[in-house]
PAPA-777759 format. One record per residue: z, y, x of N, C-alpha, C in turn. Coordinates in steps of 0.001 Angstrom, whole numbers, padded with zeros to 6 digits, always signed. Layout:
BEGIN
ZYXZYXZYX;...
***
This chain:
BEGIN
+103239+065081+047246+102561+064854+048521+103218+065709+049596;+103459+065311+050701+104261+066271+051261+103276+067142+052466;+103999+068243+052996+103105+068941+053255+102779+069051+055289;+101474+068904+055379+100879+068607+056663+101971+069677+057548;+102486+068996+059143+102583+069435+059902+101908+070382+060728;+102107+071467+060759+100463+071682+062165+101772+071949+063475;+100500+071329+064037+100400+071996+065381+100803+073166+066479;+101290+073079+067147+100994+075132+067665+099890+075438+068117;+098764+074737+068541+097395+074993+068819+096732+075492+067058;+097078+074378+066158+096238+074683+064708+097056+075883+064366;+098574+076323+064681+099131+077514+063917+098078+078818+064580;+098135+078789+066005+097443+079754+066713+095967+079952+066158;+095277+079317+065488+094089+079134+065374+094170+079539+063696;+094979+079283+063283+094792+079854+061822+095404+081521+062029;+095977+081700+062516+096824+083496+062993+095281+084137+063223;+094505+083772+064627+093327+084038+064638+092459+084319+063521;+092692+083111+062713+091094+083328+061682+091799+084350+060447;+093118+084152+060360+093335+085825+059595+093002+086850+060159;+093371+086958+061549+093196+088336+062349+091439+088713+062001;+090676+087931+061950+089259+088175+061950+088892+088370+060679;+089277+087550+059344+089230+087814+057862+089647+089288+057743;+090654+089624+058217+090996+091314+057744+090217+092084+059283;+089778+091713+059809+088792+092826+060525+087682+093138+059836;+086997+091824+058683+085741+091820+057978+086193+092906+057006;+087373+093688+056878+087985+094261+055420+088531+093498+054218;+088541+091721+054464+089510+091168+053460+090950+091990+053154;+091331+091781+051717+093119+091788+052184+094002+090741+052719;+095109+091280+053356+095591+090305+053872+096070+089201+053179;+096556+089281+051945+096879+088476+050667+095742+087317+050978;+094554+087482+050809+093314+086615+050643+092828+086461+051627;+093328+086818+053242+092983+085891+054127+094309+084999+054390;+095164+085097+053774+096575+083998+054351+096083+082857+053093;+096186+083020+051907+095124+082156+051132+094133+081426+051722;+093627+082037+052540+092029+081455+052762+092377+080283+054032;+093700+080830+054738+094073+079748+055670+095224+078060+054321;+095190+078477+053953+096154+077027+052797+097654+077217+053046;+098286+078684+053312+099286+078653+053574+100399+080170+052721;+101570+079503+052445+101776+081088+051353+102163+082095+052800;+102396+083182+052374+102815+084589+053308+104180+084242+053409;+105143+083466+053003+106326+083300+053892+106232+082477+055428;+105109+081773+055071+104913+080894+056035+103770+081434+057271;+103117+082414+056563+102371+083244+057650+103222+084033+058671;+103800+084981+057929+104794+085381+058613+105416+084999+059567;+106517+083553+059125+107262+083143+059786+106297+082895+061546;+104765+082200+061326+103945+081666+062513+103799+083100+063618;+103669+083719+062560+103321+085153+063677+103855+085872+064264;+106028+085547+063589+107082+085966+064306+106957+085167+065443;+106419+083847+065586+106947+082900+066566+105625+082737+067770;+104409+082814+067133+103366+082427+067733+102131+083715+067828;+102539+084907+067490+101637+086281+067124+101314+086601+068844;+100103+086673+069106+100034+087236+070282+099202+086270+071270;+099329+084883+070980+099927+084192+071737+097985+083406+071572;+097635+082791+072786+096048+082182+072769+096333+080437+073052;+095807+079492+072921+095670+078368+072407+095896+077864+073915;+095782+078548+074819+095936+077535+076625+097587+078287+076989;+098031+079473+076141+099538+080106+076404+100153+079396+075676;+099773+078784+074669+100752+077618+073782+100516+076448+074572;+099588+075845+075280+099736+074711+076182+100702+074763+077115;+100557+075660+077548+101440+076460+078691+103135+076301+078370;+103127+076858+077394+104853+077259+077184+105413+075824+076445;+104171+074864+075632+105017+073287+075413+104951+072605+076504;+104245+072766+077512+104781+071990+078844+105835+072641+079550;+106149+073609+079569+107404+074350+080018+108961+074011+079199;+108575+073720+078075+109604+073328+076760+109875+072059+077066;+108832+071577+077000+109274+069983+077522+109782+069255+078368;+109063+070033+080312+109778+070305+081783+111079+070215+081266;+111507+071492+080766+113095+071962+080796+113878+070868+080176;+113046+070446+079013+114519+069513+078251+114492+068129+079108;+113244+067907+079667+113191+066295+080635+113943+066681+081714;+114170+067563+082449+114850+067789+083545+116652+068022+082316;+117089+068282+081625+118472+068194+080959+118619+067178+081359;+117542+066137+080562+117738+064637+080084+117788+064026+081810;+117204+064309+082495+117699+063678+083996+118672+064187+084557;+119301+065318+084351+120503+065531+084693+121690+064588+084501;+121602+064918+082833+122512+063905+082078+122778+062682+082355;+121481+062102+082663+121464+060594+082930+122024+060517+084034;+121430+061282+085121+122374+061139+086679+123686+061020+087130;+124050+061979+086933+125845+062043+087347+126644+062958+086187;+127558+062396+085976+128701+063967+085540+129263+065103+086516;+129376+064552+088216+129189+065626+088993+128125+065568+089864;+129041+066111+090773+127871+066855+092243+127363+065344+092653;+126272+065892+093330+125425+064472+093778+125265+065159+095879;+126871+064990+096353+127022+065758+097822+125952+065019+099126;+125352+063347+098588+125167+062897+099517+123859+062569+099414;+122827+062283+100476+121643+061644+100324+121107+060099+100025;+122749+059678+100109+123049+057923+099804+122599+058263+097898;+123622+059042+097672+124397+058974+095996+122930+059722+095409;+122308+060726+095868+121288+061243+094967+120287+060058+095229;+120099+059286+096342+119039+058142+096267+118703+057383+095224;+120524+056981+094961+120989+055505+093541+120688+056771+092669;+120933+057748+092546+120748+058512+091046+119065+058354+090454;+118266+058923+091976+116881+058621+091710+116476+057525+090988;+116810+056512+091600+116319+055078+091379+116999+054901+089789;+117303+055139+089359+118566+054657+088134+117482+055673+087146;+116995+057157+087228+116778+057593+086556+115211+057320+086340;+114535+057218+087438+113240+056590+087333+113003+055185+086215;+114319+054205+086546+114079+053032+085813+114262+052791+084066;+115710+054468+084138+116076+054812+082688+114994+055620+081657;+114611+056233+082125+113697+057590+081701+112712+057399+081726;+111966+056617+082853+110612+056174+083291+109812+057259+083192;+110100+058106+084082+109736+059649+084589+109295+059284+085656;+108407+059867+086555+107687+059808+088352+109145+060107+088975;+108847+059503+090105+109952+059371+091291+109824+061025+091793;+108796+061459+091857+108738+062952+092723+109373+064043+091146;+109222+063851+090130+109782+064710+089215+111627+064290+089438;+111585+063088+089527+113212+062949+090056+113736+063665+091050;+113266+063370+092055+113758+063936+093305+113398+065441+093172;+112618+065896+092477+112482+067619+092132+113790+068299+091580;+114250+066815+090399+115429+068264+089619+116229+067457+090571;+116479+066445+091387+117583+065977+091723+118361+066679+092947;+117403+067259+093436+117128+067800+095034+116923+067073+095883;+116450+065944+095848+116316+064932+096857+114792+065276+097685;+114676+064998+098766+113807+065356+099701+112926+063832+099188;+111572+064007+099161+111244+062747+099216+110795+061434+099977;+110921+061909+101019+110859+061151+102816+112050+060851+102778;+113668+061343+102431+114777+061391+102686+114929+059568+101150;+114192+060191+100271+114314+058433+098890+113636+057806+099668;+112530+057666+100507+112043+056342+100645+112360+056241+101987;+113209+056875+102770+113636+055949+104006+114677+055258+103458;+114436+053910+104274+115770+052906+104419+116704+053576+105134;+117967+053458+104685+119349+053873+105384+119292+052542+106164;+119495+052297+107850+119579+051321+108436+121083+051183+109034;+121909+052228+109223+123336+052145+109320+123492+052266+110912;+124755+051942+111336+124820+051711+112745+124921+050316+113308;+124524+050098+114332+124516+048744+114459+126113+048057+115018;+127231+048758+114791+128519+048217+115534+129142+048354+113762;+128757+049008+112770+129298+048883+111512+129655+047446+111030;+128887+046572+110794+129900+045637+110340+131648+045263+111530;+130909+045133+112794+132024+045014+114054+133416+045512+113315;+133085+046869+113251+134095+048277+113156+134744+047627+111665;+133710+047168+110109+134605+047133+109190+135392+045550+109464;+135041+044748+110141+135570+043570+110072+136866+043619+111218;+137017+044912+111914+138236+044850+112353+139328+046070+111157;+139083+046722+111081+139523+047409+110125+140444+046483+108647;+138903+045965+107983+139897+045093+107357+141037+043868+108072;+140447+043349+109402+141460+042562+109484+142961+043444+109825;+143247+044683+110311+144121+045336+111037+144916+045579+109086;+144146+046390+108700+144295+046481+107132+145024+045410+106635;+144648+043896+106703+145536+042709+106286+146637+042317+107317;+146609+042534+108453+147806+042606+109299+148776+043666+109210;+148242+044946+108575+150045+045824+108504+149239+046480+106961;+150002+045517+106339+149802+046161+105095+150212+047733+104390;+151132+048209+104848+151733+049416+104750+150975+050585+105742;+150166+049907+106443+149106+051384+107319+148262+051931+106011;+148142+053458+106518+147104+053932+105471+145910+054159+106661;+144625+054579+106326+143757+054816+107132+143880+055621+109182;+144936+056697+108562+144852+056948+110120+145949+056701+110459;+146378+055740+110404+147808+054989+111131+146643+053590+111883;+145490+053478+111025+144593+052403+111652+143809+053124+112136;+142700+054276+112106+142390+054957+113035+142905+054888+114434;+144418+055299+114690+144911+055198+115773+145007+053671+116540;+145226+052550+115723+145215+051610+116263+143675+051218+116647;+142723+051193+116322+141688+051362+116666+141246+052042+118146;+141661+053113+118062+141213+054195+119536+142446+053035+120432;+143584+052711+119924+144286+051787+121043+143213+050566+121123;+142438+049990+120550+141579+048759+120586+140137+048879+121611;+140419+050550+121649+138529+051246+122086+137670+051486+121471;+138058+051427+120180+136919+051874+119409+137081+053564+119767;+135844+054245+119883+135563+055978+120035+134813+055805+118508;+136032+056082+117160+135893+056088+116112+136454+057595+115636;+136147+058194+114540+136825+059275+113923+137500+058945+112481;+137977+059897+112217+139171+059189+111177+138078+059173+110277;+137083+059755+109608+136105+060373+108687+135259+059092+108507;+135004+058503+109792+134364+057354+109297+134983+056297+109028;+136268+056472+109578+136989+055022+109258+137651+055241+107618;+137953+056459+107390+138584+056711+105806+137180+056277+104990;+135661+056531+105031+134723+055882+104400+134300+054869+104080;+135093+053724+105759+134697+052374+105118+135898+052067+104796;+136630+052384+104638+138180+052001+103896+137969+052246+102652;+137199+053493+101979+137078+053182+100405+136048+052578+100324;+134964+052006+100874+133983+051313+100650+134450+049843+100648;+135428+049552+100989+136155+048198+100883+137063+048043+100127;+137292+049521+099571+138851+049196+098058+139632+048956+099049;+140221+049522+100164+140905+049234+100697+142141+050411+100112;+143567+049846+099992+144747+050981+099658+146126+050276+099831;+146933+051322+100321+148513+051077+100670+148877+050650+098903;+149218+050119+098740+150164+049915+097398+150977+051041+097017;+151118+051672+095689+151705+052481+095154+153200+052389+095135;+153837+053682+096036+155069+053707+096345+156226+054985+094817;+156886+054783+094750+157730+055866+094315+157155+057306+094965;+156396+057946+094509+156409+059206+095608+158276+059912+095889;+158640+060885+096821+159589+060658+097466+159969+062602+096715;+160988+062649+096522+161649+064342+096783+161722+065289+097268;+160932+065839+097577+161513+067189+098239+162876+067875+098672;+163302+068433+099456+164479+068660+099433+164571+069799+100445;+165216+071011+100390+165644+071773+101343+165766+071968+102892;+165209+072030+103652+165621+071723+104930+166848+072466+105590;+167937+071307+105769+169467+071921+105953+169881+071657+107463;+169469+072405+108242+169821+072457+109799+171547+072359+109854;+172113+070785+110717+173308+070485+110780+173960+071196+112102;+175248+071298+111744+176371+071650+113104+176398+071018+113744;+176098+070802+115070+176685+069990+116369+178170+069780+116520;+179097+069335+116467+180150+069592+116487+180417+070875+116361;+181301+071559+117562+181836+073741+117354+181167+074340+118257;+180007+073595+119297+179327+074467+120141+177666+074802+120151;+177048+074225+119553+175871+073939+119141+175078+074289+117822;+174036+075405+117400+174093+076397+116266+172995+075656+115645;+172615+074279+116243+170817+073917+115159+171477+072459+115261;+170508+071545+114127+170816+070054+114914+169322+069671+115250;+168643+070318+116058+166955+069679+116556+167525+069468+117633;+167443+068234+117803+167120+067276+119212+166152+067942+120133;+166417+069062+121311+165544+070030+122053+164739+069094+123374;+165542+067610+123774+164843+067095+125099+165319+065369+124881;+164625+064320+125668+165086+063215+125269+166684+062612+125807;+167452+062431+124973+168741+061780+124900+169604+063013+124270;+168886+064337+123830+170150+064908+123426+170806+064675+122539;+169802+063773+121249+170968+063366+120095+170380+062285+119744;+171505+061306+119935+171278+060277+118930+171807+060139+117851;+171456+058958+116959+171465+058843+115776+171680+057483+115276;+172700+057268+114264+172914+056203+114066+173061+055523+112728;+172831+054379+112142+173217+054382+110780+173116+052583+110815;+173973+051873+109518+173459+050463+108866+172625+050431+107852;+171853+049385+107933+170846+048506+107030+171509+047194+106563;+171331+046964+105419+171449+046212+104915+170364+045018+104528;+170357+043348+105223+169818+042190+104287+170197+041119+103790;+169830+040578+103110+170211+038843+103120+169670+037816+103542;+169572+036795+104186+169171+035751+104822+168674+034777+102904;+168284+033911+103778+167486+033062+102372+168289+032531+101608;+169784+032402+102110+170457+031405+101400+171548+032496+100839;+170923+033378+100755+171623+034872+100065+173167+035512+100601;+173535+035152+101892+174314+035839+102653+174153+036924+102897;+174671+038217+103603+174242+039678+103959+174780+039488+105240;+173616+039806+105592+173980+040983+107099+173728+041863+107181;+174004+042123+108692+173957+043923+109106+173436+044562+109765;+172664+045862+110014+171888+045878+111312+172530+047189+111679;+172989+047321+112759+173121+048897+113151+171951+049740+114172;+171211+050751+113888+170335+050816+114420+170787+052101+114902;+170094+052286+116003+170232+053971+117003+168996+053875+117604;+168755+055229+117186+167582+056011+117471+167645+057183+118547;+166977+057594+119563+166579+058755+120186+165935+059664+119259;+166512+060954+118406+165934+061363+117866+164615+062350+118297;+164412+062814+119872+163781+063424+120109+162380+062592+120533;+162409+061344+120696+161483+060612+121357+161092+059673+119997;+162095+059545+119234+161879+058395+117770+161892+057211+118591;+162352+057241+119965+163045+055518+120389+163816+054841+119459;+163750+053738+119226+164494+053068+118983+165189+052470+120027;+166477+052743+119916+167369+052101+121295+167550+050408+121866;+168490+050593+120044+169051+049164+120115+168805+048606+118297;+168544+047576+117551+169333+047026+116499+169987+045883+116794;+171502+045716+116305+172468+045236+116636+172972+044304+115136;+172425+042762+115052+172457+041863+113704+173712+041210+114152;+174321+041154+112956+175865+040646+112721+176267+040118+111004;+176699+039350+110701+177421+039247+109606+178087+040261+109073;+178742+040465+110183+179714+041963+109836+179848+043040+111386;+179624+043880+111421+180034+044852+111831+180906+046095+111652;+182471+046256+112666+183291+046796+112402+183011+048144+113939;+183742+048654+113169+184251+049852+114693+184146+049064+116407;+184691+048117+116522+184318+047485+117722+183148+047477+118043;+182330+046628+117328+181043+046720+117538+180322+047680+117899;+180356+049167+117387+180077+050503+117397+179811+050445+118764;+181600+050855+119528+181562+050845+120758+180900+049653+121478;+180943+048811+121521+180095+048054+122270+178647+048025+122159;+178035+048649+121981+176810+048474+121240+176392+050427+122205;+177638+051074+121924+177098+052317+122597+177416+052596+123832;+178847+051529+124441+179026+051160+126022+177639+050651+126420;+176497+049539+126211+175892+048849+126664+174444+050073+126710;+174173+050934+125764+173495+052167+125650+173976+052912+127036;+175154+053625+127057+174976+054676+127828+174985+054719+129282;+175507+052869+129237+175580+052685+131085+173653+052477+131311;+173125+051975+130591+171174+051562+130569+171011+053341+130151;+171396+054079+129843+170575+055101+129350+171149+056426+129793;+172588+056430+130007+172658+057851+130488+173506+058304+129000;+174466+059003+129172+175481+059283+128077+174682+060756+126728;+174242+060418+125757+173773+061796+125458+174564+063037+124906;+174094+063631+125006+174726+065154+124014+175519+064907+122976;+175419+064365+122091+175273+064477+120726+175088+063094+119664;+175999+062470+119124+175550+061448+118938+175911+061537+116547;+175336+061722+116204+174975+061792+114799+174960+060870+113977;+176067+060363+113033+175793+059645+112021+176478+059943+110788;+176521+059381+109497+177085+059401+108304+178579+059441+108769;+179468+059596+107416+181080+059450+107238+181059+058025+106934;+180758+057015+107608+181150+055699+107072+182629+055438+107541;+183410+054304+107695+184388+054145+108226+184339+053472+109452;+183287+052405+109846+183127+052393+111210+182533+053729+111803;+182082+054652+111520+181747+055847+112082+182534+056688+112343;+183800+057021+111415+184586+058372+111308+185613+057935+112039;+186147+056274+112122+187571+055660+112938+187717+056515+114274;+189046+056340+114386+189817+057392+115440+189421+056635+116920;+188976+055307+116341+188623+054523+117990+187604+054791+118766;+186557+055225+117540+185248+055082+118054+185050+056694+118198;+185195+057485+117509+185770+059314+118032+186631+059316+119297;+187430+058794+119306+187993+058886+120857+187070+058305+122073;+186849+057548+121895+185863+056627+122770+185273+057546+123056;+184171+057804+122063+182912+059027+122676+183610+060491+122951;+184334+060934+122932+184586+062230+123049+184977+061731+124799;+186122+060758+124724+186434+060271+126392+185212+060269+127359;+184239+059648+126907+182685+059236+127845+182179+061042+128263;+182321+061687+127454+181638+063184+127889+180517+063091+126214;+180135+062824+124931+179504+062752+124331+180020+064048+123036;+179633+064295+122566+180451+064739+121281+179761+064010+119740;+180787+063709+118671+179949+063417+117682+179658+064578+116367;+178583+063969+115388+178270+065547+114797+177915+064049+113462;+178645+064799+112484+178546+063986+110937+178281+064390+109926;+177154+063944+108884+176392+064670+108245+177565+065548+107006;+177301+066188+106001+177459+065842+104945+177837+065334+103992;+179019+064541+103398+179228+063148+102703+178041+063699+101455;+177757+062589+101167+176730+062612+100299+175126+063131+100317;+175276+063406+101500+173625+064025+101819+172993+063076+103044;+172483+062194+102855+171622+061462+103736+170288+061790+104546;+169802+063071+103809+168638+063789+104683+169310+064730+105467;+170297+064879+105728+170966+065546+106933+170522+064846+108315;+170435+063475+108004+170469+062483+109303+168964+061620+109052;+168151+062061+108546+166625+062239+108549+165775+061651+109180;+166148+061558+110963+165499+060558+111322+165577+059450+111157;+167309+059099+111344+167199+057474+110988+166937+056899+109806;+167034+057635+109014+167068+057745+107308+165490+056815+106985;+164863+057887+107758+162755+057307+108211+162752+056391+108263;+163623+056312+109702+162923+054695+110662+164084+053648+109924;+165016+053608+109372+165386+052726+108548+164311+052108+107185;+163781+053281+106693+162788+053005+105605+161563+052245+106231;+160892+052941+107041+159985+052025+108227+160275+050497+108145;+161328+050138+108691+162133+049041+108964+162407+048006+107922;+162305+048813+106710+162396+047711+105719+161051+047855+104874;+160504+048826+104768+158996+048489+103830+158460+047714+104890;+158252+048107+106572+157447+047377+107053+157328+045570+107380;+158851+045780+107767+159590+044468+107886+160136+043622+107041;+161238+043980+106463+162506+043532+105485+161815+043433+104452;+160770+044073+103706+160647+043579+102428+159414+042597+102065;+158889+041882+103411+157985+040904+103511+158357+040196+104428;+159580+039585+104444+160419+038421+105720+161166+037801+104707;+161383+036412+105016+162201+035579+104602+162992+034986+105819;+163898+035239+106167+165162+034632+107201+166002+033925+106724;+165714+032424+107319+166068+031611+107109+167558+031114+107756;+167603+032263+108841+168478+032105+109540+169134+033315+110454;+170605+033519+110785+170886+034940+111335+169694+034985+113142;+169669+033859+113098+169142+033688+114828+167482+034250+114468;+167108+033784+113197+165827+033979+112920+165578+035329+113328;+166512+035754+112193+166499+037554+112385+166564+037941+112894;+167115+038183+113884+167564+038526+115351+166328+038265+116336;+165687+037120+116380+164169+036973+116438+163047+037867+116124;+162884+038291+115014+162480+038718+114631+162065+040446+114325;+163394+041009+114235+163678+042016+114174+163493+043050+115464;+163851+041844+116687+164470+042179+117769+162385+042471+118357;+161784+041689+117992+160375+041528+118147+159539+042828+117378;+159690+043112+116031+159433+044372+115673+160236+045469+116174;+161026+045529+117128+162091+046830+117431+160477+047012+118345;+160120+046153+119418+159817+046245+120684+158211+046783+120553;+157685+046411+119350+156472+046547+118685+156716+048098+118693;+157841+048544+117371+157790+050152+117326+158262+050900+118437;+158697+050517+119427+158538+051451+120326+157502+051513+121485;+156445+050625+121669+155543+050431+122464+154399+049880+121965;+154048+049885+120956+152587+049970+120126+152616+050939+118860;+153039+050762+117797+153465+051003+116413+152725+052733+116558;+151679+053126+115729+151731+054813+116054+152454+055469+115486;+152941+056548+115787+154133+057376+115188+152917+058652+114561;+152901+059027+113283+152148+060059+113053+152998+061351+113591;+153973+061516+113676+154735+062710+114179+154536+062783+115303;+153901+061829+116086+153789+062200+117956+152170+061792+118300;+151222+062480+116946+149967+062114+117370+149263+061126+117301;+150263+060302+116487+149637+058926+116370+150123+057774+117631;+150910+058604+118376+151433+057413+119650+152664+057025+119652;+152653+055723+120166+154008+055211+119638+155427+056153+120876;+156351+055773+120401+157504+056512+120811+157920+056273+122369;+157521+055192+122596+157721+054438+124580+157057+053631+124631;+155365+054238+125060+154452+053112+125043+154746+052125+126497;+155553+053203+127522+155912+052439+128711+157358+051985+128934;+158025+051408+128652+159328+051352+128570+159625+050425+129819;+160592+051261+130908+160942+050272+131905+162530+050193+132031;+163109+049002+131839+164163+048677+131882+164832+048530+133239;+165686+049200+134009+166273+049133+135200+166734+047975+135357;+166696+047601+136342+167990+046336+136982+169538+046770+136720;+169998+045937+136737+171803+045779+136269+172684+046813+137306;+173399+047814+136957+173835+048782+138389+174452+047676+139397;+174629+048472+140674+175296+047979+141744+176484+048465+141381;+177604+047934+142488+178588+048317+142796+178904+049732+143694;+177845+049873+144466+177164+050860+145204+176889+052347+144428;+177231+053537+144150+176647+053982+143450+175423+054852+144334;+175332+055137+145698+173717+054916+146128+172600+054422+145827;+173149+053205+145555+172026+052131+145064+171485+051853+143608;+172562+052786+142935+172035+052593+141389+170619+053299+140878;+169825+052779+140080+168445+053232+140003+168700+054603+138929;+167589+055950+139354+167751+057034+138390+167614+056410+137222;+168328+056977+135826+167870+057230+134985+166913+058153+134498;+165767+057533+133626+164902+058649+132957+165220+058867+131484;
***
């Protein structure tokens, strides 16, 4: 037969009626007898329960019990922090329905205020507005991360902060696609040619910058783009599409630059062979320019264009199909005009590089009459 459970009220109550058997002068032997229990087992009650009155044992199993129901709602709630009054709300509700514990014992271990669970969150009333442009801006430049659209936004009028716009961006699964993360590398300040001790571009036109891109048209031909950059402004000057581009081109491409722009300082590119030719070094050294050449083999020497080339093809080139060189040229010539007068630049605050760009009239013959350059 196996042997009865008690209680901690019946243990307390038998401890008692020994305590009173040996006050009458029983021995203790024959009052632990007289309760139906041997002296290992007396013992053991009076290590655990000696002292102790029948409403202090009520007491301390509702305290025993509190503690482990509040574990058990922990557990159930989150594996972490519960930072928000949204997230401890759903925890409430989830643990009330799991546990089937009172809503106010929830919100006790949860910390939730309980005016704070039963108000409705009503939101703002321009929130959907705000996410339905977001995502559409989001599906129009796929390569923006949140505050590259932030900024386009404050260009739209929204008086938004990045904090709320990064919230409904993960509330929509919204994300740039997973890139190669990129290298680290030394920062190696270049020679100006023999007079010049840094290569930072100090004011706009002191150095430009130049380099090719490479694509293919649909019917798998290659062309070429030569692009020059203002490195101090991140203008984009000119891109210049060709089948092929040789040393001629160079110069023509930087004749048509410096009469529209003013001759600069400093003009920076790789050791290619249209770059290093004795035609196109003479040329610019003749105009008043000097040239400054990276490195062979080090391409983050020349850094900016290095960027806005990458720009140029994640943003552009690797979601275009050109069907045609005219296409491209179309096209390209249409995103040049975009990144320099909308596009935000995170390096300048989020603003694009020449949100005002004014193109002079053609010079006179007159040189009175020719318009300043800025």
């Amino acid at each position: 037969m196996a042997q009865k459970k008690h209680k901690p009220e019946e243990i307390v109550a038998k401890l008692r009626q020994v305590d009173v058997l040996v006050s009458q002068g029983r021995p203790v032997a024959e009052a632990i007898r007289a309760i139906g229990v041997t002296s290992f087992t007396y013992y053991r009650w009076r290590k655990e329960f000696g002292g102790l009155k029948s409403d202090q044992v009520k007491r301390l199993r509702k305290a025993v019990s509190d503690l482990t129901l509040e574990k058990l709602i922990l557990k159930e709630a989150a594996g972490g922090k519960l930072l928000s009054p949204a997230r401890r709300r759903r925890c409430v509700e989830h643990v009330v329905s799991k546990l089937g514990v009172s809503e106010r014992l929830a919100c006790r271990v949860l910390g939730q205020h309980r005016s704070t669970q039963r108000k409705v969150p009503e939101g703002r009333a321009d929130e959907a507005a705000l996410t339905a442009d977001i995502v559409e801006l989001a599906t129009r430049y796929g390569r923006y991360g949140y505050r590259r659209i932030t900024a386009l936004l404050h260009a739209a009028g929204w008086a938004v902060n990045v904090k709320r716009v990064e919230r409904i961006w993960r509330r929509e699964g919204l994300k740039v696609p997973h890139k190669q993360p990129k290298k680290g590398r030394l920062c190696i300040r270049v020679k100006l040619d023999h007079s010049i001790g840094a290569g930072q571009a100090e004011y706009p036109n002191h150095v430009w910058s130049y380099d090719f891109v490479e694509d293919r048209t649909h019917n798998g031909r290659k062309f070429r783009m030569l692009n020059v950059i203002d490195e101090y402004t991140r203008e984009c000057l000119a891109i210049r599409i060709d089948r092929k581009l040789n040393s001629i081109v160079v110069i023509d491409v930087l004749t048509d630059l410096f009469v529209l722009r003013g001759v600069p300082g400093h003009v920076r590119s790789d050791n290619g062979p249209e770059f290093i030719a004795t035609a196109v070094r003479d040329w610019i050294a003749a105009v008043g320019a000097r040239t400054a050449f990276i490195e062979p083999g080090s391409p983050w020497e020349n850094g900016y264009c290095e960027s806005f080339n990458s720009k140029l093809r994640d943003e552009l080139l690797d979601g275009e199909i050109f069907y045609s060189l005219a296409e491209a040229r179309i096209v390209i010539e249409s995103w040049r005009q975009y990144y320099n007068t909308e596009r935000p630049h995170s390096s300048l605050g989020y603003k694009p590089p020449a949100p005002a760009v004014i193109v002079p009239p053609p010079a006179t013959s007159n040189p009175a009459l020719r318009p300043t350059m800025h």
